[in-house]
C-alpha positions in Angstrom: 0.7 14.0 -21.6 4.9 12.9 -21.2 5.7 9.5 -21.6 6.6 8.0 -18.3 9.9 6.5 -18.4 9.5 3.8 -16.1 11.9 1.9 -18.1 15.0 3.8 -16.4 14.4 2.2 -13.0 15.0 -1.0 -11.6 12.1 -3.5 -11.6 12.1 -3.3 -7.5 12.1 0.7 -8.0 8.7 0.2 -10.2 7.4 -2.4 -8.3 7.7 -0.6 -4.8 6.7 2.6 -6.7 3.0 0.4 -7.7 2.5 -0.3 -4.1 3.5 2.9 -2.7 0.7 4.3 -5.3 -2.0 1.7 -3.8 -1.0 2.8 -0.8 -1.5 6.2 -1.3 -5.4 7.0 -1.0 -6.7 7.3 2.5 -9.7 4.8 1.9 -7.1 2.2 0.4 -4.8 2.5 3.6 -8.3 1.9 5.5 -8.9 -1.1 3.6 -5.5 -2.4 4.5 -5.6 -1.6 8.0 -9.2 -3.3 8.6 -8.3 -6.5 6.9 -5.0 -6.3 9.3 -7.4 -6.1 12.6 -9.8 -8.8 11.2 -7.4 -11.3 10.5 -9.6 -12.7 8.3 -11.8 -12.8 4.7 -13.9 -10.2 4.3 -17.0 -10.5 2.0 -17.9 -6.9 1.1 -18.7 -5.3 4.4 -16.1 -2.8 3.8 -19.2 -0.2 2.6 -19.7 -0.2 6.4 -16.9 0.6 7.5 -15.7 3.4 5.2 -17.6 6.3 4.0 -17.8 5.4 0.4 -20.7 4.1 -1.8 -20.2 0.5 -3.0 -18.9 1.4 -6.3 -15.7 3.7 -5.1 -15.1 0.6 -2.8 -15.0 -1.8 -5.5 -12.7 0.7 -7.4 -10.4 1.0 -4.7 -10.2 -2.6 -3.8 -9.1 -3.6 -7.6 -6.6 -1.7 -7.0 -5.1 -3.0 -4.1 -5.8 -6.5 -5.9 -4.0 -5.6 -9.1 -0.6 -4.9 -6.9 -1.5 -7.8 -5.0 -1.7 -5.9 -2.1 -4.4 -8.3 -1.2 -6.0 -11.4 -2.8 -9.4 -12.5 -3.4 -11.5 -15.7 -3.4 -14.8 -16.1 -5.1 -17.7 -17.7 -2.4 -20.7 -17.8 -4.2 -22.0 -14.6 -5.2 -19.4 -12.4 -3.8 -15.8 -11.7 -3.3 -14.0 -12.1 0.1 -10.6 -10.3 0.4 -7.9 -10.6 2.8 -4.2 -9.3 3.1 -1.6 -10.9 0.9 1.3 -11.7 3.2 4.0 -12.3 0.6 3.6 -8.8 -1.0 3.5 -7.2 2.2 6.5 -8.9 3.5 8.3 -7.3 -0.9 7.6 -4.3 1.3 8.3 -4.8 4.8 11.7 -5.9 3.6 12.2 -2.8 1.5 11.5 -0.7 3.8 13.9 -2.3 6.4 16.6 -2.6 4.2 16.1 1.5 3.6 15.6 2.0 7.6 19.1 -0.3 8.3 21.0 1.5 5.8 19.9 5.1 8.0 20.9 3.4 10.7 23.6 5.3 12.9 23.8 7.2 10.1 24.1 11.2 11.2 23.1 13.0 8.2 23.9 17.0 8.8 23.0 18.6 5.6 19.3 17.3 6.6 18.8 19.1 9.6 16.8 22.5 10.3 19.0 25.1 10.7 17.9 27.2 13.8 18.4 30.7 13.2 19.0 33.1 16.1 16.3 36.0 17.5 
């Protein structure tokens, strides 16, 4: 396998590349979007609301934790997770700054062409 050269890009370039990675499996964007609705911890009952065993769960939520995506506190026996503002706000503000910057902006070479009958 290549060596990634990860190295060439700015840090915010690798860093908005590890959350766009975190964000891209179905189940993890799940995860994200339940712990949005509830507003609150949640102490694994995410088995019942996806269709994954316990173990894929667990798999996918260390990732999201690794990134930061979301943060965990230890009660007791178990883990309860819930969004981590700051890092979604790293994001949110990338992706503004990206959205502003289109802003207005007519880009022609972009565009379908329509070809006639």
């Amino acid at each position: 396998m290549g060596v990634t050269k990860t190295d060439a890009y700015s840090v915010q370039h690798n860093r908005m590349a590890q959350l766009a990675k975190a964000l891209g499996h179905p189940a993890r964007m799940a995860i994200v979007d339940h712990l949005s609705q509830v507003n609150s911890c949640i102490c694994g009952k995410f088995v019942e609301h996806l269709p994954l065993s316990q173990a894929t769960v667990s798999q996918h939520l260390r990732e999201l934790k690794s990134t930061g995506l979301i943060q965990g506190t230890i009660e007791g026996t178990s883990i309860c997770y819930c969004l981590n503002p700051d890092t979604l706000n790293e994001l949110t503000t990338y992706l503004e700054r990206l959205s502003t910057q289109l802003d207005g902006q007519a880009n022609e070479r972009c565009k379908p062409e329509i070809k006639p009958l």
